[in-house]
N, CA and C atoms of all chains as a GROMACS GRO file, in nm:
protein
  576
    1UNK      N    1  -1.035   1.932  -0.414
    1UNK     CA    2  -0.992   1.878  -0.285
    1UNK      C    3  -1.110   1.814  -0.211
    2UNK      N    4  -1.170   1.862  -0.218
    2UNK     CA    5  -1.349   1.828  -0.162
    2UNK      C    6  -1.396   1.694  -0.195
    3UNK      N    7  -1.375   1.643  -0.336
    3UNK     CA    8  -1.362   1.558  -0.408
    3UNK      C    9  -1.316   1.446  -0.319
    4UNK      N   10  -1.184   1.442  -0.324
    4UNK     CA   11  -1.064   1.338  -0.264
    4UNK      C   12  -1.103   1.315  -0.104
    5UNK      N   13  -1.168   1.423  -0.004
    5UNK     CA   14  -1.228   1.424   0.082
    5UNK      C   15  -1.333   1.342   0.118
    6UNK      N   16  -1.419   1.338  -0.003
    6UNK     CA   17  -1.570   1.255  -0.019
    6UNK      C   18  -1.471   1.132  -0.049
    7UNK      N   19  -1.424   1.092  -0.117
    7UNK     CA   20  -1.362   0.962  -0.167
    7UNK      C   21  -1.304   0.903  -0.054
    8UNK      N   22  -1.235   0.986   0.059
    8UNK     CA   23  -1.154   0.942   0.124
    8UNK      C   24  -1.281   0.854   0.277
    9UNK      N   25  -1.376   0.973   0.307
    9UNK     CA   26  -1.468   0.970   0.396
    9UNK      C   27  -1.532   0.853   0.311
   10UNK      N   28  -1.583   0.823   0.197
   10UNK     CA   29  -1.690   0.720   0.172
   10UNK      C   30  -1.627   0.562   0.230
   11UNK      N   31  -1.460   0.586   0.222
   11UNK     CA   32  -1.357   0.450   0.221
   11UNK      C   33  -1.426   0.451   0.352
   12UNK      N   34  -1.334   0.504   0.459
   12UNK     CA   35  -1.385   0.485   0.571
   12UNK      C   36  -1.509   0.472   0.632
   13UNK      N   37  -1.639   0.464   0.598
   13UNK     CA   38  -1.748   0.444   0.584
   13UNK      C   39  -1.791   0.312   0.555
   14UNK      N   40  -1.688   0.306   0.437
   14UNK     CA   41  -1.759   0.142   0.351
   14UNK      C   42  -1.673   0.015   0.465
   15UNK      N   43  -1.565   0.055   0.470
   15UNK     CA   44  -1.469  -0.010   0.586
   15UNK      C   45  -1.560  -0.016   0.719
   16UNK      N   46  -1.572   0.070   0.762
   16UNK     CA   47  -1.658   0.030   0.896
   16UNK      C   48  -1.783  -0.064   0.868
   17UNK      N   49  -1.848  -0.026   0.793
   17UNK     CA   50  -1.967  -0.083   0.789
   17UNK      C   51  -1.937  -0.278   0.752
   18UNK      N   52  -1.869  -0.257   0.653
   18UNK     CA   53  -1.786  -0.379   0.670
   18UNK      C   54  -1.765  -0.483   0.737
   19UNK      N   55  -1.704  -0.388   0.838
   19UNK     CA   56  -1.667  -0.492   0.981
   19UNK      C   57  -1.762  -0.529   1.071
   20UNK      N   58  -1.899  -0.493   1.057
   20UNK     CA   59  -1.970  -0.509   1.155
   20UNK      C   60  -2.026  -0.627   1.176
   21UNK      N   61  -2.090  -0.694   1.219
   21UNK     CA   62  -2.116  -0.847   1.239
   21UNK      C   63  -2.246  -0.850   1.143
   22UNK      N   64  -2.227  -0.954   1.084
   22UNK     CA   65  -2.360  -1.045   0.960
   22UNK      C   66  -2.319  -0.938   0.850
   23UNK      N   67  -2.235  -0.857   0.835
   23UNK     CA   68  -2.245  -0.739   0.694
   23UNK      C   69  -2.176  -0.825   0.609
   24UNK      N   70  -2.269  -0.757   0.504
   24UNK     CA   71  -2.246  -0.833   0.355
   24UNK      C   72  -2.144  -0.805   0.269
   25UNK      N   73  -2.094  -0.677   0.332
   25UNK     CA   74  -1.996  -0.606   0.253
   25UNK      C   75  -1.849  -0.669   0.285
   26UNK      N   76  -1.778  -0.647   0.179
   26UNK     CA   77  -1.664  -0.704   0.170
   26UNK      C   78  -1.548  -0.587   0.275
   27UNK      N   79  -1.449  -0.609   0.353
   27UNK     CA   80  -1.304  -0.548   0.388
   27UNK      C   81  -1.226  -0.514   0.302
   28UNK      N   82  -1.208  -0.457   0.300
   28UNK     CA   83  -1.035  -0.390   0.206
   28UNK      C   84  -0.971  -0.520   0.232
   29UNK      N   85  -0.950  -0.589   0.324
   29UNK     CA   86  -0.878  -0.678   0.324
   29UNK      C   87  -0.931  -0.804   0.200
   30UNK      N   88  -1.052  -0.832   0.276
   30UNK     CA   89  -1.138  -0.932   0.164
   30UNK      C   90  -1.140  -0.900   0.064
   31UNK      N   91  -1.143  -0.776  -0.035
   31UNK     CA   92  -1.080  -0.754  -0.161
   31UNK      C   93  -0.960  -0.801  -0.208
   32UNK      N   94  -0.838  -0.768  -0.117
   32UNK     CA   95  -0.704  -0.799  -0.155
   32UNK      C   96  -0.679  -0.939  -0.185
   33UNK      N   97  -0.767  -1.030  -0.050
   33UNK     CA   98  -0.746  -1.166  -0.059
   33UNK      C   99  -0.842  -1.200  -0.183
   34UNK      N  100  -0.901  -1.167  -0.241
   34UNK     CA  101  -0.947  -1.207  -0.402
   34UNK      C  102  -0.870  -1.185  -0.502
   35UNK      N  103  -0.840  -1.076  -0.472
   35UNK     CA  104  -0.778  -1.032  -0.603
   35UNK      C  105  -0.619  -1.079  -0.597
   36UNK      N  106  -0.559  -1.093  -0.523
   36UNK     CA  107  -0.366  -1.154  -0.502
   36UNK      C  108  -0.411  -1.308  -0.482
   37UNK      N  109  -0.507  -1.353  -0.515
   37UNK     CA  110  -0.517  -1.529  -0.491
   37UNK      C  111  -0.447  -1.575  -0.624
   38UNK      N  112  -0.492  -1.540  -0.723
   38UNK     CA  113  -0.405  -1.561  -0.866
   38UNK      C  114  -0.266  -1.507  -0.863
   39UNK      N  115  -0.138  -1.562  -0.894
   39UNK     CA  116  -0.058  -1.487  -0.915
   39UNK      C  117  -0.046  -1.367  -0.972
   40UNK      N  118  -0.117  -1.389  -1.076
   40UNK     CA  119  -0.104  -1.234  -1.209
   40UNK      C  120  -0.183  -1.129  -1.113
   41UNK      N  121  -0.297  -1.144  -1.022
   41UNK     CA  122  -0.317  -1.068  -0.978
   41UNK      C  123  -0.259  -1.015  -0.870
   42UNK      N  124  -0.185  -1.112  -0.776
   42UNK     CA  125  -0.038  -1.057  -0.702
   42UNK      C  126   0.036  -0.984  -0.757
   43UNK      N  127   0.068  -1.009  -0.834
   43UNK     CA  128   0.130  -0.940  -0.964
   43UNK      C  129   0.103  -0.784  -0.981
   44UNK      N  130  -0.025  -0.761  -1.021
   44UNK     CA  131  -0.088  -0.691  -1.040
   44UNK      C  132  -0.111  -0.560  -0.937
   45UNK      N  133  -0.140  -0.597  -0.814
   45UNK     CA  134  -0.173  -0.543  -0.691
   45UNK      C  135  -0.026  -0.518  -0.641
   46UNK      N  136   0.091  -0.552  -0.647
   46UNK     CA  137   0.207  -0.501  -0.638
   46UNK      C  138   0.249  -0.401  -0.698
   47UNK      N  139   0.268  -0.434  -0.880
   47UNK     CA  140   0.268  -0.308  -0.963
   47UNK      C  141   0.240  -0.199  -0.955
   48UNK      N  142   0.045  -0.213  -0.893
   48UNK     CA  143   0.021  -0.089  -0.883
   48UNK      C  144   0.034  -0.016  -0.812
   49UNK      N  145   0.120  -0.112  -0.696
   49UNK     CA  146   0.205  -0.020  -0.527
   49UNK      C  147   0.308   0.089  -0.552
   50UNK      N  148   0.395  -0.025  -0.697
   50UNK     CA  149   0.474   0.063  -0.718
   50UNK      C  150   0.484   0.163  -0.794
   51UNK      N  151   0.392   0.200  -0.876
   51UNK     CA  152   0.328   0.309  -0.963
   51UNK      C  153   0.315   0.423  -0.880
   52UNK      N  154   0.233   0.424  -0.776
   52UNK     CA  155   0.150   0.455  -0.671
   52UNK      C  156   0.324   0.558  -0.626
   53UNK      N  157   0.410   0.488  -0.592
   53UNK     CA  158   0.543   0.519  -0.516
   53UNK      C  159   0.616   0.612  -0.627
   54UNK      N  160   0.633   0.564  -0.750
   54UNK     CA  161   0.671   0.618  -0.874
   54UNK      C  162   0.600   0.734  -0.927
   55UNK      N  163   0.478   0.754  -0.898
   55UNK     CA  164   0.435   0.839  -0.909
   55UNK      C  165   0.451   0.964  -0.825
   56UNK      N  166   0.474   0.946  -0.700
   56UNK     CA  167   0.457   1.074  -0.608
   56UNK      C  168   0.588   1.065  -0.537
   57UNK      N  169   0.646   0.964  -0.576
   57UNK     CA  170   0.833   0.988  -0.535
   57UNK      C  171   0.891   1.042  -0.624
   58UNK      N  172   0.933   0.986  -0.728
   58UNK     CA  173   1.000   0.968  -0.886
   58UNK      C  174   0.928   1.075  -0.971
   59UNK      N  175   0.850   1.088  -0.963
   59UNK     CA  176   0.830   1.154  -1.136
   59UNK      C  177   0.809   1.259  -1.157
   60UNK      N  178   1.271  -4.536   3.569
   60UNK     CA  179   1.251  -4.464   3.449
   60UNK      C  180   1.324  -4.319   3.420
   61UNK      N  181   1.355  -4.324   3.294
   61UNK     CA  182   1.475  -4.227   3.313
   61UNK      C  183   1.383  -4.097   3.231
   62UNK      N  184   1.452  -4.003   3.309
   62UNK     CA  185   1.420  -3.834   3.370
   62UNK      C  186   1.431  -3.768   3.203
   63UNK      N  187   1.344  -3.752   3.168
   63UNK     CA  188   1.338  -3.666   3.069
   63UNK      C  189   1.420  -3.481   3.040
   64UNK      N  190   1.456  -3.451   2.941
   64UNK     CA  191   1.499  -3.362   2.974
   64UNK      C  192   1.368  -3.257   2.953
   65UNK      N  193   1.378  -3.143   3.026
   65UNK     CA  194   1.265  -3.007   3.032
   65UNK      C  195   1.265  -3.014   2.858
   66UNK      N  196   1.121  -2.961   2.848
   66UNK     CA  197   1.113  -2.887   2.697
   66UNK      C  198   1.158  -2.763   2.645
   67UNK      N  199   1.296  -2.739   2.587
   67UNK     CA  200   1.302  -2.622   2.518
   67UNK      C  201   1.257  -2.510   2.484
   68UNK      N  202   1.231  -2.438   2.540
   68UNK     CA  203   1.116  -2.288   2.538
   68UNK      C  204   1.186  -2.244   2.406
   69UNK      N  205   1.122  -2.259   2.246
   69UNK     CA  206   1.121  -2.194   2.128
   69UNK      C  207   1.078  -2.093   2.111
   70UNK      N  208   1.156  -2.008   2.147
   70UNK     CA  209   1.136  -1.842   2.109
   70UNK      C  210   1.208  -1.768   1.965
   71UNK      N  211   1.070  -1.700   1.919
   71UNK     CA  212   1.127  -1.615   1.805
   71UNK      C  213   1.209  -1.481   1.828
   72UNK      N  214   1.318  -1.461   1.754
   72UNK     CA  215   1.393  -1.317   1.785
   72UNK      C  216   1.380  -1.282   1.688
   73UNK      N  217   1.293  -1.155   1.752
   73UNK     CA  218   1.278  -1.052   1.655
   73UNK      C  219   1.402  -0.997   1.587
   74UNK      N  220   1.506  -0.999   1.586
   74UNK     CA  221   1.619  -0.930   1.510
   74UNK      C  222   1.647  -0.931   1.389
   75UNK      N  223   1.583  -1.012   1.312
   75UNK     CA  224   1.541  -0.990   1.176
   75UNK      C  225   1.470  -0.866   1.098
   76UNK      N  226   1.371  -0.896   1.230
   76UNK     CA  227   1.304  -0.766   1.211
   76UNK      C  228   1.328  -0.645   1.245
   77UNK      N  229   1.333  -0.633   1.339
   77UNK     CA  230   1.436  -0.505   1.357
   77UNK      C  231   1.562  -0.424   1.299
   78UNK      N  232   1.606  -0.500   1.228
   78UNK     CA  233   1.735  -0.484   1.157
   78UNK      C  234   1.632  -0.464   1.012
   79UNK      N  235   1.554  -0.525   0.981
   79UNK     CA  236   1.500  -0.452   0.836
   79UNK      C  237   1.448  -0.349   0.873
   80UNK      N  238   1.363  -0.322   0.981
   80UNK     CA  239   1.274  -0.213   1.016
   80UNK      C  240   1.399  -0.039   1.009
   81UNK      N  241   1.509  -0.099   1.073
   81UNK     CA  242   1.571  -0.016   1.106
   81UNK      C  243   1.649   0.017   0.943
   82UNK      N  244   1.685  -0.070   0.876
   82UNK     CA  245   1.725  -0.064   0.743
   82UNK      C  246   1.616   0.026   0.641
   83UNK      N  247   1.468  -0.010   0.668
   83UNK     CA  248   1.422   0.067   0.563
   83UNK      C  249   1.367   0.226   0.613
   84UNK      N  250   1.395   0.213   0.758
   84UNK     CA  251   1.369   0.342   0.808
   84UNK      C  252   1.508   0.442   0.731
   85UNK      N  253   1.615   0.367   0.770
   85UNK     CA  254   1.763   0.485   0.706
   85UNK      C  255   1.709   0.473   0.539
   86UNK      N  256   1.687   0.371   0.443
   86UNK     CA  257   1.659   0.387   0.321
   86UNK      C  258   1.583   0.515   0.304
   87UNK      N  259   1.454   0.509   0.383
   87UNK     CA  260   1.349   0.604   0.374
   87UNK      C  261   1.430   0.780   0.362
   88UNK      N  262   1.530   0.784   0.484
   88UNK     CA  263   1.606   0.888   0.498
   88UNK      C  264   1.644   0.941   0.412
   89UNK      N  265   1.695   0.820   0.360
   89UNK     CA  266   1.798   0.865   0.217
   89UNK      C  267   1.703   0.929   0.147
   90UNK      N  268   1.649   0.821   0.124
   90UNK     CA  269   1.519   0.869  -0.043
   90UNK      C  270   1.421   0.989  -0.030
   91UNK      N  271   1.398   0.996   0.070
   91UNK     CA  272   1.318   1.123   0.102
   91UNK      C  273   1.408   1.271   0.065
   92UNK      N  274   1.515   1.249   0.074
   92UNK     CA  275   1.632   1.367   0.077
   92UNK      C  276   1.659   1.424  -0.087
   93UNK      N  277   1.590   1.293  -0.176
   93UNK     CA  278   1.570   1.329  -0.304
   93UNK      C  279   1.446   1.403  -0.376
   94UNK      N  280   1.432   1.530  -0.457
   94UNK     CA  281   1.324   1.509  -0.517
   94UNK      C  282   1.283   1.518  -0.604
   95UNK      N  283   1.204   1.493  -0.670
   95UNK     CA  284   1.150   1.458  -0.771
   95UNK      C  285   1.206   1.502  -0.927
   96UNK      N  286   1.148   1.386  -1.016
   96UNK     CA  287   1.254   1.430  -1.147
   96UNK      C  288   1.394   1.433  -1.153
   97UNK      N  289   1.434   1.363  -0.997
   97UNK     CA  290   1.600   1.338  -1.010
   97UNK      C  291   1.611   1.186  -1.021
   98UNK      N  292   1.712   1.139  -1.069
   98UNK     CA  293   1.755   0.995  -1.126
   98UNK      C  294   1.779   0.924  -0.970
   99UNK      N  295   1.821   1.000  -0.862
   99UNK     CA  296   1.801   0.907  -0.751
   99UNK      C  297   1.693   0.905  -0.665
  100UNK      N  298   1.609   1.009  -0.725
  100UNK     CA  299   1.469   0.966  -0.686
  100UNK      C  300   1.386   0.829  -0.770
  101UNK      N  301   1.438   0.801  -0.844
  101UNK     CA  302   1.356   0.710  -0.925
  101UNK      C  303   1.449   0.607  -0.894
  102UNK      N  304   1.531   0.628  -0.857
  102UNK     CA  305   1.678   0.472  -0.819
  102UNK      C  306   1.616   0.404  -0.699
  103UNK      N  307   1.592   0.492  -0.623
  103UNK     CA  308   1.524   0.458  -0.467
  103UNK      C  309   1.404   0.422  -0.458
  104UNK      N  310   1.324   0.495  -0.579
  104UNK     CA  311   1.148   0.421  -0.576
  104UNK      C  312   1.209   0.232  -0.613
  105UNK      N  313   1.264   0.250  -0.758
  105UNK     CA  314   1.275   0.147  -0.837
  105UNK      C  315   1.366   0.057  -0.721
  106UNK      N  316   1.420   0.056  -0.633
  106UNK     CA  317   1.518  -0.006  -0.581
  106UNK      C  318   1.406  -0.087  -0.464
  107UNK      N  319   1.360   0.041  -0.395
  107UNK     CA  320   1.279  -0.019  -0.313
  107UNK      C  321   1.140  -0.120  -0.357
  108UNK      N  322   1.119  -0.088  -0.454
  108UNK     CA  323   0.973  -0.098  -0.533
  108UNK      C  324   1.042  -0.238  -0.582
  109UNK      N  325   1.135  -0.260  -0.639
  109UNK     CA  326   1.195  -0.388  -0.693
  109UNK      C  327   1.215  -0.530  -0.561
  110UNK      N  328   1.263  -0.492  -0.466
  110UNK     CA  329   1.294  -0.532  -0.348
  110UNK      C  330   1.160  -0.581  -0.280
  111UNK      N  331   1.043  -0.508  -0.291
  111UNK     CA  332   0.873  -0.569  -0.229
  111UNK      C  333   0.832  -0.648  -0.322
  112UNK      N  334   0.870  -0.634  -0.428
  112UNK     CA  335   0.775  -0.727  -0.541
  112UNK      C  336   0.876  -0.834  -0.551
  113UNK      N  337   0.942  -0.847  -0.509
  113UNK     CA  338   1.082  -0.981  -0.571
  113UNK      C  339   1.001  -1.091  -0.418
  114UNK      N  340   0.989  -0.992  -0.344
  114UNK     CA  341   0.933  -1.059  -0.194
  114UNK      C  342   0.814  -1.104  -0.183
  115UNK      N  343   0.698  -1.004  -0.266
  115UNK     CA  344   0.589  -1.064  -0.285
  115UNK      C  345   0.588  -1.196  -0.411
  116UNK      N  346   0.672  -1.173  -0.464
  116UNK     CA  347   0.596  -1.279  -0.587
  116UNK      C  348   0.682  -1.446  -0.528
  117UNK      N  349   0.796  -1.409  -0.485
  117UNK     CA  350   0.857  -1.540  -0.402
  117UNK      C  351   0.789  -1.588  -0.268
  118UNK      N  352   0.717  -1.536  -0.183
  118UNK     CA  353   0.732  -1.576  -0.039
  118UNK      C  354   0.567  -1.677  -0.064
  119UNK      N  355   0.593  -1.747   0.016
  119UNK     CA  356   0.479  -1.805  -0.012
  119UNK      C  357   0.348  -1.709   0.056
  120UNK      N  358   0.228  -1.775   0.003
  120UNK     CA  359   0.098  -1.646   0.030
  120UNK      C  360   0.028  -1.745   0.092
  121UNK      N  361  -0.043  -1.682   0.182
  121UNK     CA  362  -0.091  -1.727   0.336
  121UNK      C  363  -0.267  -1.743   0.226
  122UNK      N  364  -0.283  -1.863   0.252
  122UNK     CA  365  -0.392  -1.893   0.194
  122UNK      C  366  -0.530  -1.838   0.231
  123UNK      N  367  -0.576  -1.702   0.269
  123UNK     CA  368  -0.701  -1.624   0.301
  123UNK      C  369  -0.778  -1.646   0.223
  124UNK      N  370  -0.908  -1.713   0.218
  124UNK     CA  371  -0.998  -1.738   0.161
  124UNK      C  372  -1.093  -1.584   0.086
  125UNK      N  373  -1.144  -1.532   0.014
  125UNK     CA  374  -1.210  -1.430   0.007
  125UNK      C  375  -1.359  -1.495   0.092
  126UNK      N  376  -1.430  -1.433   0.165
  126UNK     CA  377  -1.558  -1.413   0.145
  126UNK      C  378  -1.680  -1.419   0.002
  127UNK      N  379  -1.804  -1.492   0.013
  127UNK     CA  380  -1.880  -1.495  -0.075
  127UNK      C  381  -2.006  -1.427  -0.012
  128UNK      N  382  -2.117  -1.397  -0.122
  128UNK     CA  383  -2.115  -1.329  -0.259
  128UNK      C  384  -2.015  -1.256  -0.291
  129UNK      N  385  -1.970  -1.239  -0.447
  129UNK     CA  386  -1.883  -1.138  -0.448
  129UNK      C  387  -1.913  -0.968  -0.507
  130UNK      N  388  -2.053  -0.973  -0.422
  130UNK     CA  389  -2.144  -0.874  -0.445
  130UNK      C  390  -2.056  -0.786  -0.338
  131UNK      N  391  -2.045  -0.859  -0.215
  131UNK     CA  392  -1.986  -0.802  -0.112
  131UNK      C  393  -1.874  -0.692  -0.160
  132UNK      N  394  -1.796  -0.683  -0.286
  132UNK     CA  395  -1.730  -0.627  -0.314
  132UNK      C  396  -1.753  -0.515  -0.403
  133UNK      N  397  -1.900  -0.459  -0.400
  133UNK     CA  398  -1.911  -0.395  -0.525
  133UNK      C  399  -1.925  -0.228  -0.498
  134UNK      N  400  -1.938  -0.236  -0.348
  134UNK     CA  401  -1.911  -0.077  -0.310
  134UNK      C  402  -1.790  -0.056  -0.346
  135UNK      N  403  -1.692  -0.115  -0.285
  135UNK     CA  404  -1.549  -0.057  -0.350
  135UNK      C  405  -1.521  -0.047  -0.488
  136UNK      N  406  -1.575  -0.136  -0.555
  136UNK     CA  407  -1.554  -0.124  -0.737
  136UNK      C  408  -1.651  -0.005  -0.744
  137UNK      N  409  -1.698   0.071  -0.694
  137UNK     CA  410  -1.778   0.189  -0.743
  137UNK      C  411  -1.720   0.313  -0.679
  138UNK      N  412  -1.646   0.243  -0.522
  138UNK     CA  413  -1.562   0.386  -0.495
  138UNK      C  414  -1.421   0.345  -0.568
  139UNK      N  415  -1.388   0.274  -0.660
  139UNK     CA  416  -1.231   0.327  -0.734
  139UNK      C  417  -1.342   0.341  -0.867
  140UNK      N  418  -1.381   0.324  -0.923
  140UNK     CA  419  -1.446   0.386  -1.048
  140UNK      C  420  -1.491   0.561  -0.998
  141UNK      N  421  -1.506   0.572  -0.898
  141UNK     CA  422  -1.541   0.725  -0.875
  141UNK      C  423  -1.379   0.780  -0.834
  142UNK      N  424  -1.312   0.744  -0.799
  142UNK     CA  425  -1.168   0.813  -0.767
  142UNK      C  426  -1.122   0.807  -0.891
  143UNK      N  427  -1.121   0.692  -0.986
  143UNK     CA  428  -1.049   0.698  -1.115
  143UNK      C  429  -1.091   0.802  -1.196
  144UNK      N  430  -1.225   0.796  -1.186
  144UNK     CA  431  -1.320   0.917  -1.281
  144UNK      C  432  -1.266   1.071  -1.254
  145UNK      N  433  -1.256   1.096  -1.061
  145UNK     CA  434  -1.225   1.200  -1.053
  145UNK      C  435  -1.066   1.215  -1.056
  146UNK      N  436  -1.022   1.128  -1.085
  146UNK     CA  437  -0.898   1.190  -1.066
  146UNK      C  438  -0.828   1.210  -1.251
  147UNK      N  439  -0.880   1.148  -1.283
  147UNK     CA  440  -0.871   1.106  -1.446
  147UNK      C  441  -0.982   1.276  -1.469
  148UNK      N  442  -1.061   1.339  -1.438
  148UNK     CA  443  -1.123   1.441  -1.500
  148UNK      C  444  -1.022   1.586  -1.462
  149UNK      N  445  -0.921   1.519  -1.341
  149UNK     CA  446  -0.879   1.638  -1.345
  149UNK      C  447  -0.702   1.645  -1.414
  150UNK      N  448  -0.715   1.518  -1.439
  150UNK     CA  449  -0.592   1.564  -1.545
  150UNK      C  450  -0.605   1.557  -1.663
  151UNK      N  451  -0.724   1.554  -1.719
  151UNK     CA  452  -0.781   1.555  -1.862
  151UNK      C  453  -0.811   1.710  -1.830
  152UNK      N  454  -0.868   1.807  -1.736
  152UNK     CA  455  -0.897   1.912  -1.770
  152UNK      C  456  -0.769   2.032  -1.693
  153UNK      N  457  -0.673   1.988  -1.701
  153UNK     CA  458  -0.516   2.038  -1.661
  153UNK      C  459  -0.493   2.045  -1.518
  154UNK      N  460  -0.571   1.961  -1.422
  154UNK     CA  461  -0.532   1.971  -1.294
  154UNK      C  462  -0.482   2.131  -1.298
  155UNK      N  463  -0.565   2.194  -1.261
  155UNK     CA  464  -0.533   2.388  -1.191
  155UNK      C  465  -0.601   2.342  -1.049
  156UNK      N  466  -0.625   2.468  -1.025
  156UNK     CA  467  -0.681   2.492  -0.840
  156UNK      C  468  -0.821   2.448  -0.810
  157UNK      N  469  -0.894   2.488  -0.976
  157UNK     CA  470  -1.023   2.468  -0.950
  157UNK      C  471  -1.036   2.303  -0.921
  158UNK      N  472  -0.938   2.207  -0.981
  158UNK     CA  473  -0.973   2.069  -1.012
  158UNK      C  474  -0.854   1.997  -1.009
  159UNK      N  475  -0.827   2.003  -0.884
  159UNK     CA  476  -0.607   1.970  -0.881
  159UNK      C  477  -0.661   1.806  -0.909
  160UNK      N  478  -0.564   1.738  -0.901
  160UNK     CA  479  -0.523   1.594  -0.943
  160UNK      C  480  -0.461   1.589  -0.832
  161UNK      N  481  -0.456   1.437  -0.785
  161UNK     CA  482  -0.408   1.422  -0.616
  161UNK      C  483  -0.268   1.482  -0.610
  162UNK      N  484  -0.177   1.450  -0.726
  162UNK     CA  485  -0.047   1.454  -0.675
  162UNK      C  486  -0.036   1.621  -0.702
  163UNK      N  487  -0.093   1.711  -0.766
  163UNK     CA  488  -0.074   1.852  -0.720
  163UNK      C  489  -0.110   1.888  -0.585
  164UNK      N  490  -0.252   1.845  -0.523
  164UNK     CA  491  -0.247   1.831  -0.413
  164UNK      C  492  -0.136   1.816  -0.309
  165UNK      N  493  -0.049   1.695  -0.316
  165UNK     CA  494   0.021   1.658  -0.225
  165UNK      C  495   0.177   1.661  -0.226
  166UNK      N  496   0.217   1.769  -0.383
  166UNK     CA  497   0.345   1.819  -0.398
  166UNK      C  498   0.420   1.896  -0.285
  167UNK      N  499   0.275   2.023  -0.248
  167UNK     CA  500   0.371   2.090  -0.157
  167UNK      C  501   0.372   2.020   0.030
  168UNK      N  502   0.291   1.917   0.013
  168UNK     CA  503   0.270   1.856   0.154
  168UNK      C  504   0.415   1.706   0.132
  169UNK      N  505   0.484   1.659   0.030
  169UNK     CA  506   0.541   1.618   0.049
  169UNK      C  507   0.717   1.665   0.009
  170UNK      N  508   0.729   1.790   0.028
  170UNK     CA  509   0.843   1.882   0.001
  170UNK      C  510   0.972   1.871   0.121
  171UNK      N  511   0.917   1.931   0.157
  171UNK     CA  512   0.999   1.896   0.351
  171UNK      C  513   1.085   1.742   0.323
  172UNK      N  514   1.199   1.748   0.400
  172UNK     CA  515   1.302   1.620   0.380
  172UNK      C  516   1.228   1.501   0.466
  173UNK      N  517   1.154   1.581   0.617
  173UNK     CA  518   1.164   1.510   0.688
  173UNK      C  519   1.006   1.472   0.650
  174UNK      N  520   0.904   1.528   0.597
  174UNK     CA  521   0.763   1.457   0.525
  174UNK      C  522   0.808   1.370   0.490
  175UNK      N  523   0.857   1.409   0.310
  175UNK     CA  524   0.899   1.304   0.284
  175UNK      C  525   0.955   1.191   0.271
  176UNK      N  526   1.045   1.198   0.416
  176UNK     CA  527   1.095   1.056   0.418
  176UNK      C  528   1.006   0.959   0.492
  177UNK      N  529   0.914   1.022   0.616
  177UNK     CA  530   0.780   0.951   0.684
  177UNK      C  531   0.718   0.872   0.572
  178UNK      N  532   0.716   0.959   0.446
  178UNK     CA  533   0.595   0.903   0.329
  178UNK      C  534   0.621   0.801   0.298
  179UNK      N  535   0.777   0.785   0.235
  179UNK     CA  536   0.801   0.713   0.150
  179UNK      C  537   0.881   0.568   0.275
  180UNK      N  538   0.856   0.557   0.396
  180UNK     CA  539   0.858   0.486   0.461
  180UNK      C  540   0.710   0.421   0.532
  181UNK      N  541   0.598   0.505   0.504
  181UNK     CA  542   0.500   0.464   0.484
  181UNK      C  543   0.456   0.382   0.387
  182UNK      N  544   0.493   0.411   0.268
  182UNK     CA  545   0.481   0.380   0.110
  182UNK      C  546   0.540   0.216   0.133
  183UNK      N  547   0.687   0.216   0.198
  183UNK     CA  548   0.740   0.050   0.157
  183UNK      C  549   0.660  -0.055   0.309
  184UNK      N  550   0.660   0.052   0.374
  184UNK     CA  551   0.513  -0.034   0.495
  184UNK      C  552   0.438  -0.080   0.400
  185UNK      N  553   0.326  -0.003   0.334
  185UNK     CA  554   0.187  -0.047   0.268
  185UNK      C  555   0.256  -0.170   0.186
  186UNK      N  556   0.343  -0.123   0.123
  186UNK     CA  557   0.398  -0.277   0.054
  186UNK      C  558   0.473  -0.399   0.123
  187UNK      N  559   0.465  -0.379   0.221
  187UNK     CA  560   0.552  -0.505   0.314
  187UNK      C  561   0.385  -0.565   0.342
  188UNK      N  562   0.312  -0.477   0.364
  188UNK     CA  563   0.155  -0.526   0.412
  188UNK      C  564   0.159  -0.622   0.360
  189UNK      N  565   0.099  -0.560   0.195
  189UNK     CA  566   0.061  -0.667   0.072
  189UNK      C  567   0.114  -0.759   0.052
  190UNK      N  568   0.228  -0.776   0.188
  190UNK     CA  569   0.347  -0.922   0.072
  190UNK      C  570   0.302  -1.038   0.198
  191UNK      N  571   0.279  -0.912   0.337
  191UNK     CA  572   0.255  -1.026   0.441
  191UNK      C  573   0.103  -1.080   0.408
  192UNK      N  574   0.008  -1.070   0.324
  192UNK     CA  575  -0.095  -1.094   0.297
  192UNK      C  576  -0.067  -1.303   0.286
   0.00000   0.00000   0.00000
């Protein structure tokens, strides 16, 4: 659990820092918009929404 | 010179929206009321899950440029290589107590009718996000 904790705290970390003015680091958002610019990767980044749903609804 | 007529005040009504909002809130109801390993739990993922992606792959996509270097992106490729790792070590070594796997984690937190229907109305939010991208 501790684990998923650190994972969860580092997101929010990397996210802030992110946003701050002149940072080099990319947004969660600025990821998405790279990666869904290709269809297949729209594609892709959907699928794995619904996995994500299938997994902890469904299965 | 002849009198123009006033300009038309073009207003959007929300009632589109509202009427889906309110639609996937009762969906959520429903589906939450199911759980897991039942055929209408997987009718309602697959139904809903079919319904965001038919939307994402048709609607047109709002042209957001990424940001450059794409160095900028390499903390996050190192925090999902560390979530994949840990979450992948703990169902390679049987997800128990010592080393649960998220979704043992979040079995008994999404049990309750009324959790789970918040979740899984959270769940088709995050995907309405990705489509308004």
């Amino acid at each position: 659990m501790l684990g998923f904790a650190a994972l969860a705290l580092a997101a929010v970390a990397i996210e802030l820092a992110a946003r701050r003015p002149n940072s080099p680091l990319w947004t969660v958002g600025d990821c998405l918009a790279y990666i869904t610019r290709p269809r297949l990767g729209r594609l892709g980044v959907l699928l794995a929404w619904l996995w994500v749903g299938w997994h902890f609804f469904a299965r | 010179m002849a009198t123009q007529p006033p300009p038309v005040e073009v207003r959007r009504r929300p009632t589109r929206a509202i009427l889906a909002g309110f639609g996937a809130a009762g969906f959520a109801g429903v589906a939450g009321g199911f759980a897991s390993f039942t055929w209408q739990a997987t009718v309602c993922v697959m139904l809903g899950g079919a319904v965001i992606v038919l939307l994402g792959m048709l609607r047109p996509q709002r042209r957001r440029l990424a940001p450059t270097p794409r160095r900028g992106a390499l903390a996050w490729a190192i925090l999902a290589v560390g979530f994949l790792g840990w979450e992948g070590s703990a169902l390679v070594t049987g997800s128990g107590p010592s080393h649960p796997s998220l979704s043992l984690l979040l079995d008994p937190v999404l049990e309750p009718h009324a959790v789970r229907s918040v979740a899984f109305l959270g769940w088709l939010l995050g995907g309405w996000m990705l489509v308004r991208r």
